[in-house]
C-alpha positions as CSV (number, residue, x, y, z in Angstrom):
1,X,-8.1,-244.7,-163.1
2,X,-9.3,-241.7,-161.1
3,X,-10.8,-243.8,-158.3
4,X,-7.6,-245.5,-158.3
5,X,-5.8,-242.2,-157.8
6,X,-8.8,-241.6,-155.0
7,X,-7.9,-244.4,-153.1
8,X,-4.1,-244.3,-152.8
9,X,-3.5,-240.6,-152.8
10,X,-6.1,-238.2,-152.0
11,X,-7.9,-240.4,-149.3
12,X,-4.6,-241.0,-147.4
13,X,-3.4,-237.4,-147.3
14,X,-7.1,-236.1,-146.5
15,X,-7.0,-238.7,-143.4
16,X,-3.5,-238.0,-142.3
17,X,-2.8,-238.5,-138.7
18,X,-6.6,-239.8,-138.0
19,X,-5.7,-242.4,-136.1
20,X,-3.9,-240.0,-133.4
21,X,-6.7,-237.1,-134.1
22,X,-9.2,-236.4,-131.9
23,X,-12.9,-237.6,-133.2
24,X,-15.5,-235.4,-133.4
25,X,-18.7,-234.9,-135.0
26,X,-17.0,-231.7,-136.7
27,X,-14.3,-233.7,-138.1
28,X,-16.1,-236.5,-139.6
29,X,-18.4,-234.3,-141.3
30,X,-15.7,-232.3,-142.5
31,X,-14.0,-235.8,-143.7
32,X,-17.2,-237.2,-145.0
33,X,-17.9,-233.7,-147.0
34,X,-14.5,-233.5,-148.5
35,X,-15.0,-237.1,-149.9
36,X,-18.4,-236.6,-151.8
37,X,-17.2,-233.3,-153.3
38,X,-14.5,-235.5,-154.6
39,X,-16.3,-238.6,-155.6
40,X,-18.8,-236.3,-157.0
41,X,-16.4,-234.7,-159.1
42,X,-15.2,-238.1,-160.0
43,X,-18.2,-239.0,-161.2
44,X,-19.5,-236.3,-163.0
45,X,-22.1,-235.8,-161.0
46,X,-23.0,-232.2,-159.0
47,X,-25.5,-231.4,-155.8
48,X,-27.8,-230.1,-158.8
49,X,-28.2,-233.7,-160.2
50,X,-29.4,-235.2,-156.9
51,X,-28.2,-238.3,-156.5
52,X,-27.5,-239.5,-153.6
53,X,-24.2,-240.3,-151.9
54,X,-24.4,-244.1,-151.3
55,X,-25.3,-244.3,-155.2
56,X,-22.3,-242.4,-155.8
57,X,-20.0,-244.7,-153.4
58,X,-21.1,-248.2,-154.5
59,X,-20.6,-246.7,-158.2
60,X,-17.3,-245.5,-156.9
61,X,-16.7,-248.9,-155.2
62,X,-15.6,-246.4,-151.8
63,X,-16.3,-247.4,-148.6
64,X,-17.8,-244.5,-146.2
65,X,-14.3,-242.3,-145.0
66,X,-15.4,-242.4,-141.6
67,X,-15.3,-246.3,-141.8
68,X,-12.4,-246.3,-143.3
69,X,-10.8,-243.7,-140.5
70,X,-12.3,-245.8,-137.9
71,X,-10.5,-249.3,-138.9
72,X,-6.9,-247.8,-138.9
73,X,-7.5,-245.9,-135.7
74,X,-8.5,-249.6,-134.6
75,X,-5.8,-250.6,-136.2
76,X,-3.1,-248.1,-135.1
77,X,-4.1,-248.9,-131.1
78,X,-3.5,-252.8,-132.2
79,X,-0.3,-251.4,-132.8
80,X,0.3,-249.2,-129.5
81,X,-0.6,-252.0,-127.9
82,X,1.7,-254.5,-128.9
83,X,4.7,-252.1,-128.3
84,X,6.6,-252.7,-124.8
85,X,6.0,-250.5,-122.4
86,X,9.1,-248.4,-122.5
87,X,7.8,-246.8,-125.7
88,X,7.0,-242.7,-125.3
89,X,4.4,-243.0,-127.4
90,X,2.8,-246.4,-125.7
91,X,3.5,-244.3,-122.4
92,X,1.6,-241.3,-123.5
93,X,-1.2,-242.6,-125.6
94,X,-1.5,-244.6,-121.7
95,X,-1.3,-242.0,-119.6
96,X,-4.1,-240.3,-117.2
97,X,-5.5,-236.8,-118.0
98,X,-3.6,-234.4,-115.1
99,X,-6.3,-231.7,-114.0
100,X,-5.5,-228.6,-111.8
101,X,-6.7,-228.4,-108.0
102,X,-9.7,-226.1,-109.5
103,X,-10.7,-229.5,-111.6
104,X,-9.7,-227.9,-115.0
105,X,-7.5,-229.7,-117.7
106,X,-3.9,-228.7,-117.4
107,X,-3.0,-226.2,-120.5
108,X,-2.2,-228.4,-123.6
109,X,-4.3,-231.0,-122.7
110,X,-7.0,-231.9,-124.9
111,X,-10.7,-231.6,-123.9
112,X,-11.5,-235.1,-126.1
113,X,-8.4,-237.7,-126.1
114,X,-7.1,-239.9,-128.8
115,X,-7.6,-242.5,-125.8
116,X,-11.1,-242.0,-124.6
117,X,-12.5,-241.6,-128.3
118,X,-10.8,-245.4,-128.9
119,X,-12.6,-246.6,-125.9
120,X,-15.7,-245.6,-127.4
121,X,-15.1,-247.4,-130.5
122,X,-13.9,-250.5,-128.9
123,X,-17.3,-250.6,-127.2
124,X,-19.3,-250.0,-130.4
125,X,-17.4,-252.7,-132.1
126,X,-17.2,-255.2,-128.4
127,X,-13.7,-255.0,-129.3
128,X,-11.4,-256.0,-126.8
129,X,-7.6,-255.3,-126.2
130,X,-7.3,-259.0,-125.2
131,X,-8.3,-260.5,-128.6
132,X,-6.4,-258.1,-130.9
133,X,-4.4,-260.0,-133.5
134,X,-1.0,-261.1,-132.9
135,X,1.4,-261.1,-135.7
136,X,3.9,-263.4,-136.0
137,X,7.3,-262.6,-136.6
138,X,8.9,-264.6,-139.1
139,X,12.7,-265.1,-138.4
């Protein structure tokens, strides 16, 4: 029951608006922290009793969080890209990075984009935006 109540309400509010978030070694070890002290507690198990965390997990049945974030960012720029191209969001998820004549990021602008850490990933995984999977609309 409690894993349960892991799965479809603490790990979506702990990963809201990951797919959007910039990724950073910070984050996922905030992300990755924040899920063991849960599962732990789940489990019954504290830091004291040494055990490690992939015990924990595959008693858990959890996949890793950061696994888990990485799929629905994959899965959320499957879904940018099969919006048209009118679309703000399709427009600014697409857009360049505007710099200032001294070469600096213009204010607002983040130093790691959404954009540039889903390249990365597509690389890692030899995903491509030409075979992303097409759902068909039934009518």
């Amino acid at each position: 029951m409690k894993r349960r109540i892991y799965k479809t309400v603490i790990r979506p509010k702990m990963t809201y608006g990951a797919e959007t978030r910039s990724d950073t070694e910070r984050t996922r070890r905030l992300l990755e922290t924040a899920e063991m002290k849960t599962l732990r507690k789940i489990d019954g198990k504290t830091l004291w009793d040494r055990v490690r965390s992939t015990d924990i997990r595959r008693r858990c049945k959890v996949d890793n969080i950061n696994n888990w974030v990485r799929n629905r960012r994959i899965e959320w720029n499957d879904h940018i890209s099969r919006m048209t191209t009118n679309r703000v969001v399709r427009k600014t998820i697409g857009g360049k990075t505007t710099k200032t004549m001294e070469g600096q990021l213009t204010r607002g602008t983040l130093k790691k984009q959404t954009v540039m850490s889903i390249q990365k990933e597509e690389e890692e995984k030899k995903f491509s935006r030409s075979n992303t999977f097409c759902r068909s609309i039934k009518q």
